[in-house]
N, C-alpha and C positions, 0 to 999 in steps of 0.2 A: 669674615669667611662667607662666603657666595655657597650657593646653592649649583648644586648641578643641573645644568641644563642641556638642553638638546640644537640639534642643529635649526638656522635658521629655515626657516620654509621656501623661503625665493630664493635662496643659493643655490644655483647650479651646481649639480655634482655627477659623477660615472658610477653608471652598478657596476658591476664585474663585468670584465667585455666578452667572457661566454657563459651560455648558462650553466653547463655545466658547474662552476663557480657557486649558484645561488645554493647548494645544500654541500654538504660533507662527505666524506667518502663512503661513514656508516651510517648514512641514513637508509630506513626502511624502504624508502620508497627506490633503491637503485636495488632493493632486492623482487620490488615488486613488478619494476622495469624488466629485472633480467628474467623474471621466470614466464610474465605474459608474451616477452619477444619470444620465446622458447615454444610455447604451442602452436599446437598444428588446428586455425580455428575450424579449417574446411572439414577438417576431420571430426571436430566437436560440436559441426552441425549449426554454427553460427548462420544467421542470416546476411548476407552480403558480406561473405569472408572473400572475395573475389570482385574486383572494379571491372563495372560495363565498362564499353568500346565507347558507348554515345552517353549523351545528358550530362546532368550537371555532377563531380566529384563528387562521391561521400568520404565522412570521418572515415579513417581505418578502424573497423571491429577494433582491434588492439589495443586502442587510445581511450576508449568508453572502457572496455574492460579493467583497465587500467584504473579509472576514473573512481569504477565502481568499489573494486576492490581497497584502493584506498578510502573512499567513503563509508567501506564498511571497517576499516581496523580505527576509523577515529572517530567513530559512530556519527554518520555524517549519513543518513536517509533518504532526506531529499531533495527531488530533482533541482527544486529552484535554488537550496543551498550548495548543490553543488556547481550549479554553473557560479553561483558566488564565489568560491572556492574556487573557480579558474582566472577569475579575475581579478584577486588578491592574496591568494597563499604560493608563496615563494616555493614550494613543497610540488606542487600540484603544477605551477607553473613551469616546473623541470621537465615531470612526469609528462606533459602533455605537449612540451615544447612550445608554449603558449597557446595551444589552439584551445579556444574558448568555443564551445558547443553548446546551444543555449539548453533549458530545461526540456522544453518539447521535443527536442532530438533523445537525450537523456534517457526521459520515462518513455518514448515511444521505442527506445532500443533495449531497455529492461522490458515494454510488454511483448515485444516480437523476437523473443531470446532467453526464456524464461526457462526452456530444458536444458539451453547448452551455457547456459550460467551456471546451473546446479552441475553441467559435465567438468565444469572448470574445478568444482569442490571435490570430486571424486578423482580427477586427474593430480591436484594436489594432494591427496588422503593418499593416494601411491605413492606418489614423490615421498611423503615421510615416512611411509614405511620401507621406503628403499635405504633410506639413511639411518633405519632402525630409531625411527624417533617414537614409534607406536609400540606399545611393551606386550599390547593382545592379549593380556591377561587378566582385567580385572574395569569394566567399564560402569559408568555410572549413567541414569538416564533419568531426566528432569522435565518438567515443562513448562514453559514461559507463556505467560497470558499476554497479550498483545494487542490494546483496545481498539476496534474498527472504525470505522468512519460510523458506520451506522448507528442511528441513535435507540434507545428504547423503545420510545415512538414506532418505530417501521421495522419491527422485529416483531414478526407474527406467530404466537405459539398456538397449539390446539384448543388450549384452554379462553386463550385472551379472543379468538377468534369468536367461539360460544358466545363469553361473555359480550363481545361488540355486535353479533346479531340480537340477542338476544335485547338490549337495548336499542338499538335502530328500529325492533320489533316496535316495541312499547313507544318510543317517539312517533312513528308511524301513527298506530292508533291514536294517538295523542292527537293530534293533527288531523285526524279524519275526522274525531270527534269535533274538535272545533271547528271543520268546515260542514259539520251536521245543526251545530248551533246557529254558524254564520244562514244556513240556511232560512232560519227562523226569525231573522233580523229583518226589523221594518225599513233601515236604510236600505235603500237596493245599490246607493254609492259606495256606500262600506261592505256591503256585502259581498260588491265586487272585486272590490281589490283584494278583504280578505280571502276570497276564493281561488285570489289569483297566483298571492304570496304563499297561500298558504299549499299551494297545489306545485309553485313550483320548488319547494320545499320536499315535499311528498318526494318530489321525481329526483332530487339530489342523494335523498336517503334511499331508495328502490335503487338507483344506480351503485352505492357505497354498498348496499348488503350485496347486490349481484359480483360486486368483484370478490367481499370477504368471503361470499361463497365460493368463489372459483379457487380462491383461497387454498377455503380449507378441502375442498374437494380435491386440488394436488400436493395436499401434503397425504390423504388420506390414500394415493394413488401408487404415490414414494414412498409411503411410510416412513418417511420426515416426522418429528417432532416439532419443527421450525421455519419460518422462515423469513430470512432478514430480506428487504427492499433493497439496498442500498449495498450492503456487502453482499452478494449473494452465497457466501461461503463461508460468513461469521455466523455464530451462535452465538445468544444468550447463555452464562457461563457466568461460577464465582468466579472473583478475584480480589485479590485483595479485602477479602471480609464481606463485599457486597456483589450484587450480582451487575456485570456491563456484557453488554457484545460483542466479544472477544474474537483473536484467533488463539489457537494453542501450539505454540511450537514445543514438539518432542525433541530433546538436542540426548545425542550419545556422545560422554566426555572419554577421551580412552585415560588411565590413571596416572600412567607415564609421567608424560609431562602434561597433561591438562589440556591435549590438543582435540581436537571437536573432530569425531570420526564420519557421522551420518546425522542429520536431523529430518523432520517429516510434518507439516504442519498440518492440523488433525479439525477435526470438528467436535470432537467429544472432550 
């Protein structure tokens, strides 16, 4: 008895001769087709819901939204996996009619559309309470931690600010002292140079407290607790037992059916 194998690799063969073909009838995504043809994006505020007269075609809104929307029901986040996902998932290849839009189209169309993304979840959150799928009676509300780009490192808090002048301080001295000794030195070759290292030293660290002051001088303006370099909108936050850079997403579950009414992502 032989083992089951698969088809040869150099044998020519036909996919289905339309795409429609390439998924089923109940697949998700003919429902996530019918309901994005269904809105009105001009009305929901999309950026280039409308093709110029001149220059070069853009994607249809439509197609990205599409894109997104399924990215999000198969936890599928980023940009550059999702352009993967147009050039090998049979799914998305329907969805999209093969048009392959690379990643920088992608994130550059989630940064310039970021309100009328969230209008598309509120526009949906109607839809199901028209079909009475939301029971409005009894809601549960959670928050999910969400680790940022930002590292520890460039997450500047009140305290850690103090403490990083307050050493710059003391290197400082450090450092003058020894260009007060170098002074005293019978080499005047070595004197030099360490006067020279040592001085441009001095003016790296005088630079490094002047920013942590400006620092802490605009959190003390905001009255900010914090402030990440890198996320400008993450927070230092438990999670998971220890502390990371987080975002916090607040999610309202309605109890119904378990459908996600409003979420809000927070800094506290």
């Amino acid at each position: 008895m032989e083992f089951i194998r698969g088809e040869e690799r150099e044998q020519i063969i036909f996919l289905p001769e339309s795409i429609d073909e390439y998924i089923d009838d109940n697949n998700t995504a003919r429902v996530i087709d019918a309901y994005i043809n269904s809105l009105d994006l001009e009305t929901l505020k999309f950026n280039r819901s409308e093709p110029k007269h001149t220059g070069r075609p853009p994607y249809d809104p439509k197609d990205i939204v599409k894109l997104y929307v399924y990215g999000y029901m198969n936890r599928i986040r980023s940009s550059r996996r999702l352009e993967a996902e147009g050039k090998r998932n049979l799914e998305v290849l329907w969805l999209l009619r093969k048009l392959t839009p690379d990643h920088k189209t992608i994130a550059n169309f989630r940064r310039d559309n970021v309100a009328p993304l969230k209008n598309v979840l509120r526009d949906f959150v109607k839809l199901c309470m028209k079909l009475e799928l939301y029971g409005k009676e009894l809601a549960a509300i959670d928050g999910s931690k969400f680790k940022a780009v930002n590292s520890k490192r460039r997450n500047c808090t009140v305290d850690k600010l103090k403490d990083r002048l307050e050493k710059i301080d003391k290197k400082i001295e450090e450092y003058l002292k020894e260009l007060e000794e170098a002074d005293h030195a019978e080499d005047a070759v070595e004197k030099e140079k360490s006067e020279e290292e040592i001085g441009r030293i001095v003016k790296e660290l005088q630079e490094r407290k002047a920013l942590y002051q400006g620092y802490a001088e605009e959190l003390k303006e905001t009255g900010e607790t914090q402030k990440s370099l890198t996320d400008g909108d993450s927070r230092l936050m438990r999670a998971n037992g220890k502390m990371e850079v987080c975002y916090n997403v607040q999610t309202a579950v309605d109890a119904k059916r378990k459908l996600i009414a409003e979420y809000e992502v927070t800094k506290d």
